[in-house]
N, C-alpha and C positions, 0 to 999 in steps of 0.2 A: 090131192092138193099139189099146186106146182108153185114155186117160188119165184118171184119174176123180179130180173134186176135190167134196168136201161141204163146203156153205155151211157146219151147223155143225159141223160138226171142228174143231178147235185149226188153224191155219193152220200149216202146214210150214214149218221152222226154216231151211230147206236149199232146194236145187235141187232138189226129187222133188214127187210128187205125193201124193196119199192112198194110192193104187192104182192098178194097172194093170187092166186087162181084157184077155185071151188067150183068146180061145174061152172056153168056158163055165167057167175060171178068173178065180178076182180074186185076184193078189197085194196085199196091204195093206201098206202101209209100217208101221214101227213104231213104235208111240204111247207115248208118254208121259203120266205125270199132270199134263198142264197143261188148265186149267180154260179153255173154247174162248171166253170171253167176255174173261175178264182174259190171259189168254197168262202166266200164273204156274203154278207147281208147286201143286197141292194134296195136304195131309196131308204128315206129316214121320213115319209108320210106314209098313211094307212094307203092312199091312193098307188103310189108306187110298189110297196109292200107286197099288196094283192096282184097289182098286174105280174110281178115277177114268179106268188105262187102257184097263181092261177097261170103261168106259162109253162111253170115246173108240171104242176098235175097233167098239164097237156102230152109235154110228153113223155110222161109214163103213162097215160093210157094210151097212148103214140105205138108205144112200145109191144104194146100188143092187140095193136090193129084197130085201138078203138078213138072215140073225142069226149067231146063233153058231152053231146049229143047222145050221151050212151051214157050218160050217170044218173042213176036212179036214189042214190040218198049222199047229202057232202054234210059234213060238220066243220063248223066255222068256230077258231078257236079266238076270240078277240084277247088283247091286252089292256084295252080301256074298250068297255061300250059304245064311250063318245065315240068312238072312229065306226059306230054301226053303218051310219051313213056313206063315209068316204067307200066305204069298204064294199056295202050294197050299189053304189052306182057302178062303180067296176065289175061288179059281181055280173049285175043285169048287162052290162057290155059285151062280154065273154060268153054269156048263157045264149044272149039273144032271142028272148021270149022262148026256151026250153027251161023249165021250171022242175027242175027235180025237188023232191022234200030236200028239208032243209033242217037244221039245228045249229042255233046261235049261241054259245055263251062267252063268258068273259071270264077269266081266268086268273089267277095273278101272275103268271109267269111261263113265256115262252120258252123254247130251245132257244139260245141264242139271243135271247131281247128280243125277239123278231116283234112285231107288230103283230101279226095274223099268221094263225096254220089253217090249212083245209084239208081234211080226208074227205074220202068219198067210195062210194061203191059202185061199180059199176056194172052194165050186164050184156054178153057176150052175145051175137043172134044166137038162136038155137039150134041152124043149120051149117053153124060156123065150127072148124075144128083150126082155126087160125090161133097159134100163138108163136111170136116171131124172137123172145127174148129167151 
């Protein structure tokens, strides 16, 4: 297992890393809309929330070579269900008809108040020995 941390990610609130690396797996920890320069929340809708964490995940798998295009399971952490919606249209923006599984629930409480977290797992080629963090 290898520990992966990206310069520019939001710096981790906790004890964990960005990611882990497992054979041609990356678990991602789950991101938040915090803005990786200030360490504040950005946007105060489900709509802005997501595009910030869904920009975070990017690039920590950025970070070791990979996209979205390359997530094979995300879990979506909501604060109110209501926001299912706001949250899946941006979701489908960002994916662009790549469809990994999925798990939605709702929570009573983020890091941070946030709106939405997303982890995800993601999967490395097999002829890849790339990791750049």
């Amino acid at each position: 297992m290898q520990a992966v941390h990206v310069q520019d990610a939001p710096d981790a609130i906790g004890p964990y890393c960005h990611a882990m690396r497992a054979g041609n797996l990356v678990f991602c920890s789950g991101q938040t809309p915090l803005d990786p320069s200030t360490m504040k929340l950005v946007g105060s809708t489900i709509e802005a929330q997501t595009h910030r964490v869904l920009d975070n995940l990017s690039i920590v798998l950025a970070g070791v070579g990979l996209s979205l295009k390359d997530i094979v399971k995300t879990t979506v952490y909501l604060f109110d269900m209501n926001d299912f919606q706001g949250m899946n249209k941006v979701y489908a923006e960002w994916f662009q008809g790549h469809t990994p599984s999925r798990t939605t629930i709702s929570i009573k409480k983020n890091p941070l108040d946030a709106l939405v977290e997303i982890e995800c797992i993601a999967e490395l080629p097999s002829h890849s020995g790339r990791v750049t963090a």
